[in-house]
Biopython code that builds the backbone (N, CA, C, O; Angstrom):
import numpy as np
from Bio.PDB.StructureBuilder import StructureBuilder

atoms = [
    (1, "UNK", "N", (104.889, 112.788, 133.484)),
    (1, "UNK", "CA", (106.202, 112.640, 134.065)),
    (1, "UNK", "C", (107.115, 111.945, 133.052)),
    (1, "UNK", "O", (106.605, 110.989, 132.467)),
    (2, "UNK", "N", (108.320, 112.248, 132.760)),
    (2, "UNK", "CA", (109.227, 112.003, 132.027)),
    (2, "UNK", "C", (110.193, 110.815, 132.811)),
    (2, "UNK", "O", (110.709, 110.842, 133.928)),
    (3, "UNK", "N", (110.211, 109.801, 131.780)),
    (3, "UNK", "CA", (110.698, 108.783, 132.380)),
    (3, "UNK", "C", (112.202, 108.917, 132.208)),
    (3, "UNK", "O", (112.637, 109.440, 131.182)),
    (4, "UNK", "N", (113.100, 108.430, 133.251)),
    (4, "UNK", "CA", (114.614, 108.564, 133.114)),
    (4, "UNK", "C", (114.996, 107.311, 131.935)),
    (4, "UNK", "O", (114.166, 106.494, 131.538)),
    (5, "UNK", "N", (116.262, 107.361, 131.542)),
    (5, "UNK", "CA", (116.890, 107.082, 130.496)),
    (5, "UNK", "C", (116.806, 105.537, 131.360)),
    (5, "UNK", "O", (115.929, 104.693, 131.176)),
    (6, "UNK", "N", (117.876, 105.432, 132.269)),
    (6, "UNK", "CA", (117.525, 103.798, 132.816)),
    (6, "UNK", "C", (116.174, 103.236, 133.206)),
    (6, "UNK", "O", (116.077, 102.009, 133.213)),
    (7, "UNK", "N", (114.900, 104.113, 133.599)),
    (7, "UNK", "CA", (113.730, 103.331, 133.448)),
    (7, "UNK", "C", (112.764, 102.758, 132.354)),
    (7, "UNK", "O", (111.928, 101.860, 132.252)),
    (8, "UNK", "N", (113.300, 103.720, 131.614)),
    (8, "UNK", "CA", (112.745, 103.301, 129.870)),
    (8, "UNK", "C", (113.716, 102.169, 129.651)),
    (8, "UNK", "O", (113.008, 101.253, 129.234)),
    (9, "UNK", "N", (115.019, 101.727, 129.715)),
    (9, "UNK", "CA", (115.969, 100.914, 129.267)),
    (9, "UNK", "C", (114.901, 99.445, 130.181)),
    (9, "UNK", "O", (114.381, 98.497, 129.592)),
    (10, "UNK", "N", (114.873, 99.615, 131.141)),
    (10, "UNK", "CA", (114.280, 98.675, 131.797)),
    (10, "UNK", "C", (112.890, 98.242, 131.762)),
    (10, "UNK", "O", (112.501, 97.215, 132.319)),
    (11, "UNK", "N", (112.291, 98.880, 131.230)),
    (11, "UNK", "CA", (110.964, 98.582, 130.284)),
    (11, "UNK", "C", (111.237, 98.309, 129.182)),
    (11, "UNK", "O", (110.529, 97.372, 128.811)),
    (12, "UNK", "N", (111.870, 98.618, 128.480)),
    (12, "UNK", "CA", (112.333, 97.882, 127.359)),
    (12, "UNK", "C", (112.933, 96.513, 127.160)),
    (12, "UNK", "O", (112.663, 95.797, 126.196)),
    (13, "UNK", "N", (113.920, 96.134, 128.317)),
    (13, "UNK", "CA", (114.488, 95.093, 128.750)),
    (13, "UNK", "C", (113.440, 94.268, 128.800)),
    (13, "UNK", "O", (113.289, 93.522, 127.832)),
    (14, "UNK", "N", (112.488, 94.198, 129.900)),
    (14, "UNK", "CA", (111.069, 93.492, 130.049)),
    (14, "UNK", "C", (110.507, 93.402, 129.015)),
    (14, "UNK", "O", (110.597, 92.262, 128.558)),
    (15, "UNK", "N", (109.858, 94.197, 128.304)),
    (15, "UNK", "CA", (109.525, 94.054, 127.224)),
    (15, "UNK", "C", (110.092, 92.718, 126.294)),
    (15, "UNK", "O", (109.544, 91.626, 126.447)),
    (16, "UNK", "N", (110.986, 92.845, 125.526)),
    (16, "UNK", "CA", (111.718, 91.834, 124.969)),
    (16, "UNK", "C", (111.651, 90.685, 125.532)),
    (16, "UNK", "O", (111.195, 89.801, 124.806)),
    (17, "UNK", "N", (111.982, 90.350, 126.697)),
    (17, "UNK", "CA", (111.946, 89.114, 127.375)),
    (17, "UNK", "C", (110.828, 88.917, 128.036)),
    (17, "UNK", "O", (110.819, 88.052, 128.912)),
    (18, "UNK", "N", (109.611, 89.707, 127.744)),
    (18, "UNK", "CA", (108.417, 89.293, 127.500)),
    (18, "UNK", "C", (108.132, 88.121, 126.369)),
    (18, "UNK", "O", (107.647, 86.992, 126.436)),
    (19, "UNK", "N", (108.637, 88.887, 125.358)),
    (19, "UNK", "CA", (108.258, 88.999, 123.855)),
    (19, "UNK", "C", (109.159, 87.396, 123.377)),
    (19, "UNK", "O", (108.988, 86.538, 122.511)),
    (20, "UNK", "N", (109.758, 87.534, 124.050)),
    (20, "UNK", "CA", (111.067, 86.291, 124.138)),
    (20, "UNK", "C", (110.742, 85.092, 124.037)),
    (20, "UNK", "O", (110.849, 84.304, 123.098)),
    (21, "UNK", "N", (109.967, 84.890, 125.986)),
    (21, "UNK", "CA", (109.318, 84.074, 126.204)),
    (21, "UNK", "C", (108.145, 83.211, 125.755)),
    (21, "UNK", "O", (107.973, 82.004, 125.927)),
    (22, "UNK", "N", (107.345, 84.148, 125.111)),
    (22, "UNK", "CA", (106.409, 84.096, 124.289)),
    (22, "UNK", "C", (106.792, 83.303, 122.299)),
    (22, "UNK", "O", (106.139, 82.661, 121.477)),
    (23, "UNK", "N", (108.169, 83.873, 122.378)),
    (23, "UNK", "CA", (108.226, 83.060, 121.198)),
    (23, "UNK", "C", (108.920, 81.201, 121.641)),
    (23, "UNK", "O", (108.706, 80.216, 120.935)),
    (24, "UNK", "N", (109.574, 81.199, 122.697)),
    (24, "UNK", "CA", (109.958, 79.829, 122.770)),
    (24, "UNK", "C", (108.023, 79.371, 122.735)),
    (24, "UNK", "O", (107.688, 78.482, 121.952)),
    (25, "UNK", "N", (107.201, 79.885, 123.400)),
    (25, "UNK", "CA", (105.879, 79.159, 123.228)),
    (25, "UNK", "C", (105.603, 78.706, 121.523)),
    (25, "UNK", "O", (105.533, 77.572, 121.049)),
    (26, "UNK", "N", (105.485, 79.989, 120.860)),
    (26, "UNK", "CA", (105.639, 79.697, 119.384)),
    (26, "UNK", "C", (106.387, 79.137, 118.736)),
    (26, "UNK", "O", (106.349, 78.783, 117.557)),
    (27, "UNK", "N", (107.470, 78.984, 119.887)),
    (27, "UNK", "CA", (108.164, 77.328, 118.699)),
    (27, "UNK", "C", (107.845, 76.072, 119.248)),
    (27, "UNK", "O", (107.862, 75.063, 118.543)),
    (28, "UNK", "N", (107.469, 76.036, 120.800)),
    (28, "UNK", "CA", (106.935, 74.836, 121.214)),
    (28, "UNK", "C", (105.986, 74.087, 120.648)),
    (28, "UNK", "O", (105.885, 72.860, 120.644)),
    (29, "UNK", "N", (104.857, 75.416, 119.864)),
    (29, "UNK", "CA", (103.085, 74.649, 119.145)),
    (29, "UNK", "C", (103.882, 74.685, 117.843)),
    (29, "UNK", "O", (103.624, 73.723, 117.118)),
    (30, "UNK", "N", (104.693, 75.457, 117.403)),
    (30, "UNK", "CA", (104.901, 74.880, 115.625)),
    (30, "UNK", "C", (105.348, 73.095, 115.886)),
    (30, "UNK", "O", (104.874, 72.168, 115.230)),
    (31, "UNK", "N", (106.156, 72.990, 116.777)),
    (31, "UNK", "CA", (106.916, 71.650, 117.231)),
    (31, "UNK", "C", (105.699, 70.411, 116.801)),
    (31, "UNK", "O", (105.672, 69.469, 116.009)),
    (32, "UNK", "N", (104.718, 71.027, 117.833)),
    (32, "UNK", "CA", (103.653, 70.325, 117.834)),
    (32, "UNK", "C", (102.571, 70.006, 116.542)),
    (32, "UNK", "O", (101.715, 69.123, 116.481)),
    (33, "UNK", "N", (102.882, 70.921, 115.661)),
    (33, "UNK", "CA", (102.405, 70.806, 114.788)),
    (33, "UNK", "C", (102.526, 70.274, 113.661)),
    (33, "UNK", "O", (101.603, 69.785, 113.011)),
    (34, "UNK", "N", (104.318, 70.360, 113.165)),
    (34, "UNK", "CA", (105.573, 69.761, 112.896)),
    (34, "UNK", "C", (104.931, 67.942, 112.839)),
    (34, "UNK", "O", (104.583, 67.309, 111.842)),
    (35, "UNK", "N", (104.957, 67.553, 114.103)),
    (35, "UNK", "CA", (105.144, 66.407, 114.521)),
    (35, "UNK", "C", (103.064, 65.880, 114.183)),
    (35, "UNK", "O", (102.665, 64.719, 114.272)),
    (36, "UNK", "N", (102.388, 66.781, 113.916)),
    (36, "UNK", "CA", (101.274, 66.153, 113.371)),
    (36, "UNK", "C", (101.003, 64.929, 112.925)),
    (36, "UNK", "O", (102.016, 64.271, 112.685)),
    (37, "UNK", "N", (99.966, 64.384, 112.728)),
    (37, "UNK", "CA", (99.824, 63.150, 111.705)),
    (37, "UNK", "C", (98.279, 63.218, 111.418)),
    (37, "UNK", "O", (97.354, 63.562, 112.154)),
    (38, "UNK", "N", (98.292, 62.803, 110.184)),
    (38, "UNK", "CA", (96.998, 62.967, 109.075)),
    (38, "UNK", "C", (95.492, 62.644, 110.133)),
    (38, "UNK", "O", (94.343, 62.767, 109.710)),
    (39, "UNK", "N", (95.855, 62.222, 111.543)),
    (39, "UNK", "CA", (94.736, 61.557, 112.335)),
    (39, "UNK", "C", (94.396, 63.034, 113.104)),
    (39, "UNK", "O", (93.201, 63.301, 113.225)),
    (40, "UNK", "N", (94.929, 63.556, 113.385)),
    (40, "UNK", "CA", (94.877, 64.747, 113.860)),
    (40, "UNK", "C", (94.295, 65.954, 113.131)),
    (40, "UNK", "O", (94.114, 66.218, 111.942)),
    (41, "UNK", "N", (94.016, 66.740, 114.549)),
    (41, "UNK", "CA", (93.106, 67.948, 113.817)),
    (41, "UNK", "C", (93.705, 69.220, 113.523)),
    (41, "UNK", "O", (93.638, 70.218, 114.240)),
    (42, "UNK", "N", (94.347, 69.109, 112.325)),
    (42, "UNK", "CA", (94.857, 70.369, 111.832)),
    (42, "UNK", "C", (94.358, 71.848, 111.909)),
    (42, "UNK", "O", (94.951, 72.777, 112.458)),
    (43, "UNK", "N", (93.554, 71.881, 111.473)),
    (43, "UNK", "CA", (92.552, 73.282, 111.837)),
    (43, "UNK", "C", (92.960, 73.502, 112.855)),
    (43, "UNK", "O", (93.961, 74.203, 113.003)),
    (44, "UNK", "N", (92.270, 72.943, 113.894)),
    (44, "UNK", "CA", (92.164, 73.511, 115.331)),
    (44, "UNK", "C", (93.552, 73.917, 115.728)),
    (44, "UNK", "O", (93.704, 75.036, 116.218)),
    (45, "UNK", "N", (94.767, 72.973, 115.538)),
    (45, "UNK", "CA", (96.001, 72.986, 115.660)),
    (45, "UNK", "C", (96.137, 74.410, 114.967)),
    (45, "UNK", "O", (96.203, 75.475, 115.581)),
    (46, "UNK", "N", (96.151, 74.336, 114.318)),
    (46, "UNK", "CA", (96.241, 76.005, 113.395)),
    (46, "UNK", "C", (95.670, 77.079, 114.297)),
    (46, "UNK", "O", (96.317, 77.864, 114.991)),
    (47, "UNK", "N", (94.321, 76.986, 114.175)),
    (47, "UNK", "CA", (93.638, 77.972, 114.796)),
    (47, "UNK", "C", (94.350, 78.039, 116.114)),
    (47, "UNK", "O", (94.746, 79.179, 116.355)),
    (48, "UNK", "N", (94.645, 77.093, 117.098)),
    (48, "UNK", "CA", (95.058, 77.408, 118.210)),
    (48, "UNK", "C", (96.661, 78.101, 118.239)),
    (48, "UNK", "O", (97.043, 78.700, 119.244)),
    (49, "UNK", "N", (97.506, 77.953, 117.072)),
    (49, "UNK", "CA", (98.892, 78.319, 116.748)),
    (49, "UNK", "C", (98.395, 80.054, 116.255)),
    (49, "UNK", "O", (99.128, 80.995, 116.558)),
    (50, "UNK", "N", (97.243, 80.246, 115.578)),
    (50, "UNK", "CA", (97.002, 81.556, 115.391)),
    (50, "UNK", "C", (96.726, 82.795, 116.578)),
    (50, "UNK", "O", (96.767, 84.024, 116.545)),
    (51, "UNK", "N", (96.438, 81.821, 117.580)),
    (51, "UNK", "CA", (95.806, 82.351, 119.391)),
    (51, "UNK", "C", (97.499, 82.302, 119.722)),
    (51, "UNK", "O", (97.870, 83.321, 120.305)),
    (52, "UNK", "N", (98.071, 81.775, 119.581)),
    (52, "UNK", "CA", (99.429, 82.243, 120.753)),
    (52, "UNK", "C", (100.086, 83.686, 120.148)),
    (52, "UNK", "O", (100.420, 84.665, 120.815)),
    (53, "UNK", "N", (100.183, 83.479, 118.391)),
    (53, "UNK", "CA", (101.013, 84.314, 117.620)),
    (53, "UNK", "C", (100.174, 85.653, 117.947)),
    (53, "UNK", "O", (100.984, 86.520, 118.275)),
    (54, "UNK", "N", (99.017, 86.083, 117.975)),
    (54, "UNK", "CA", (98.269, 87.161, 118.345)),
    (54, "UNK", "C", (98.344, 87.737, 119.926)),
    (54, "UNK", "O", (98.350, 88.883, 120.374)),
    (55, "UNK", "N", (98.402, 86.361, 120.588)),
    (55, "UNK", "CA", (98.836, 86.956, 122.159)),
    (55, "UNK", "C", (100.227, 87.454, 122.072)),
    (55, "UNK", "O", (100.543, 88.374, 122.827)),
    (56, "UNK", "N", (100.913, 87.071, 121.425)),
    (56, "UNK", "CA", (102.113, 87.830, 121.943)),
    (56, "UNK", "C", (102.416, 88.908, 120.887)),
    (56, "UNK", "O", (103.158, 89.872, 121.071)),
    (57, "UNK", "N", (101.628, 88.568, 119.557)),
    (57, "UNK", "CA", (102.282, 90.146, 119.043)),
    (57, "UNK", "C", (101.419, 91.536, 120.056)),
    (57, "UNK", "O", (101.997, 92.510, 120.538)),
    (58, "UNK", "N", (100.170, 91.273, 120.137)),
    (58, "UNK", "CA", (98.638, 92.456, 120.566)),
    (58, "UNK", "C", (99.302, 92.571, 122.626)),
    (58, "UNK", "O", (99.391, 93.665, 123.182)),
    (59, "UNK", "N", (99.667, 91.185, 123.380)),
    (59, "UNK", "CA", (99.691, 91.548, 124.508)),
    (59, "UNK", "C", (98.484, 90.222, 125.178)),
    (59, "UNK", "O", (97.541, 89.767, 124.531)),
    (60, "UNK", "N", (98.799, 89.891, 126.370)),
    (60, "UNK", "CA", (97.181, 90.047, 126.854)),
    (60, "UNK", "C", (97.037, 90.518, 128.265)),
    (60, "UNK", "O", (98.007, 91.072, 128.781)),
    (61, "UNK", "N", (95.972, 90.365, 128.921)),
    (61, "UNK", "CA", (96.131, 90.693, 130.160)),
    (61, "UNK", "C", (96.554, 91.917, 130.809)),
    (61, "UNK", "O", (95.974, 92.994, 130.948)),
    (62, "UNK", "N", (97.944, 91.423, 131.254)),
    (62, "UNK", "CA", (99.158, 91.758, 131.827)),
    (62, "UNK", "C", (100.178, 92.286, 131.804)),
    (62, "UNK", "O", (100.854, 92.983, 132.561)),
    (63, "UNK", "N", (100.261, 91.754, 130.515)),
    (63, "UNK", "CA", (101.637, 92.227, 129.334)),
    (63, "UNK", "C", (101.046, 92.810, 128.038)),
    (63, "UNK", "O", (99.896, 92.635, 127.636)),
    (64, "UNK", "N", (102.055, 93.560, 127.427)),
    (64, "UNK", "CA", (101.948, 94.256, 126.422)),
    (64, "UNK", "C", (103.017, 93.477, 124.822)),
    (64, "UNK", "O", (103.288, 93.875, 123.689)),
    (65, "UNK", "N", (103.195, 92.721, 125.320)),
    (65, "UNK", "CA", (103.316, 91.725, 123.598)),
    (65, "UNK", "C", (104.460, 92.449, 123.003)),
    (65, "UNK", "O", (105.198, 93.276, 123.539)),
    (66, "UNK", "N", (104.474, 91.845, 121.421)),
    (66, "UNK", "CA", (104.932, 92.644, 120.723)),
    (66, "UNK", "C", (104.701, 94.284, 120.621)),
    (66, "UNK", "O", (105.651, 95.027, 120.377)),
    (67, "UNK", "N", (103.494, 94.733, 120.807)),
    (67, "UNK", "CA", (103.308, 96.030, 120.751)),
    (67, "UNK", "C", (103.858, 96.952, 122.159)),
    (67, "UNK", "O", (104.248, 98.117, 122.237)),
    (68, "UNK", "N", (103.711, 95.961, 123.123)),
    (68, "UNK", "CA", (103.995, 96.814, 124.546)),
    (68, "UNK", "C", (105.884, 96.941, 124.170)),
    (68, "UNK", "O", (106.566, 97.921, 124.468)),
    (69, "UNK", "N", (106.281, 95.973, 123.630)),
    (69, "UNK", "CA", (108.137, 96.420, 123.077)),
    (69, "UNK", "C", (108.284, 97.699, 122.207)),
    (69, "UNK", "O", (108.990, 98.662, 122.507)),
    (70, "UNK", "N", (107.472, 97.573, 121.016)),
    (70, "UNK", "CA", (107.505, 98.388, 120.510)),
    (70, "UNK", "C", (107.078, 99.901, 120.719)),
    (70, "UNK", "O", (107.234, 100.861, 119.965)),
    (71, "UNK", "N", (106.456, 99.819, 122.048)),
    (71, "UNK", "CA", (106.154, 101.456, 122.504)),
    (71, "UNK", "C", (106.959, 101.658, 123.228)),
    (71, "UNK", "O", (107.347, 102.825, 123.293)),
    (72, "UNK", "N", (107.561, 100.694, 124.066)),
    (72, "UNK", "CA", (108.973, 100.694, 124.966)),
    (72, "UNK", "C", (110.001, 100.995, 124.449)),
    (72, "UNK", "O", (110.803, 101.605, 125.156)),
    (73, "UNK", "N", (110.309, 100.742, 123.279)),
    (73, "UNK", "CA", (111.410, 100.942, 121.844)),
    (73, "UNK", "C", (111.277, 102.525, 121.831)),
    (73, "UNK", "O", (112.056, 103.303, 122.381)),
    (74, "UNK", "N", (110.164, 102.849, 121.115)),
    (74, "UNK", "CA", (110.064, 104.590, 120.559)),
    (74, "UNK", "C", (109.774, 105.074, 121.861)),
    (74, "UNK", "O", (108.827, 105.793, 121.543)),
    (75, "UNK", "N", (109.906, 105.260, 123.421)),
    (75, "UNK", "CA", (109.987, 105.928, 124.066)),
    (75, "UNK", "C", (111.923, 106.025, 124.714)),
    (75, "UNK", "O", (112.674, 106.899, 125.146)),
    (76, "UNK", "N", (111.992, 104.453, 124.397)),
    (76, "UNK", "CA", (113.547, 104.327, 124.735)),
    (76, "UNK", "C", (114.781, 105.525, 123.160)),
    (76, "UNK", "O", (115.674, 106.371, 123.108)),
    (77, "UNK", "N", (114.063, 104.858, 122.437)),
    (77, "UNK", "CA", (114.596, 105.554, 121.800)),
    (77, "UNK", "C", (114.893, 107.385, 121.475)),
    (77, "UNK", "O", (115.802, 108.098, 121.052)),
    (78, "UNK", "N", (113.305, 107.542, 122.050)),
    (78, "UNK", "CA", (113.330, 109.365, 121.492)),
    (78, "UNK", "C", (113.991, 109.556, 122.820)),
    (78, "UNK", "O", (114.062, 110.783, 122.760)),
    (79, "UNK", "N", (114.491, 109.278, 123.898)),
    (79, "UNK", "CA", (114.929, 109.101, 125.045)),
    (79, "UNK", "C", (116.714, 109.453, 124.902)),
    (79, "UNK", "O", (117.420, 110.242, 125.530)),
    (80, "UNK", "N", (117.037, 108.473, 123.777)),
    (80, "UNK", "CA", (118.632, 108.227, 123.234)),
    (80, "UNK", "C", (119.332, 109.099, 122.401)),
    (80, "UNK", "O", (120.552, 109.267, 122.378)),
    (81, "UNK", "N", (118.184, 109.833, 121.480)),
    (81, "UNK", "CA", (118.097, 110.255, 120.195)),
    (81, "UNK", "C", (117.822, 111.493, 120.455)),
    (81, "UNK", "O", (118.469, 112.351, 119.856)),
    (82, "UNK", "N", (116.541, 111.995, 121.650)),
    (82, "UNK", "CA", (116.907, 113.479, 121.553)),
    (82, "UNK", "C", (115.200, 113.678, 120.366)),
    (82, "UNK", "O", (114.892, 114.777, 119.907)),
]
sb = StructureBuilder()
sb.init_structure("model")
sb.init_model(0)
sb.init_chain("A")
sb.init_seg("    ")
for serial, (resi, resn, name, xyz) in enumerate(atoms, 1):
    if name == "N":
        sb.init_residue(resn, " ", resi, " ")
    sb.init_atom(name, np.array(xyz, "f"), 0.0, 1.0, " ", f" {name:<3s}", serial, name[0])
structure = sb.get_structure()
């Protein structure tokens, strides 16, 4: 089934402000990381800053991440474009 021009726009919309939300998270743990001190466990801090940046580019769950935008994009688009 061929999706209409405003339901792709609106998956796309979601999308992004998926993708959105997900980056105020990624600036919340850089913040946190930012604000480190030599007593603290960097690694893990890292490693755990590497777990958010992967959830939101790959998706998890529920949502489709960076990639679920970007399929929302090239369907919105061949949609616009013809």
């Amino acid at each position: 089934m061929t999706k209409s021009l405003e339901d792709a726009r609106k998956e796309l919309d979601d999308e992004f402000q998926s993708v959105r939300k997900g980056l105020r998270k990624i600036h919340e743990e850089l913040e946190k990381l930012d604000k480190a001190g030599p007593e603290d466990d960097l690694e893990g801090m890292l490693d755990d800053f590497e777990g958010f940046v992967k959830k939101i580019r790959t998706g998890g769950l529920l949502g489709g991440g960076a990639k679920g935008h970007r399929k929302a994009l090239k369907e919105y688009r061949e949609l616009t474009q013809g």
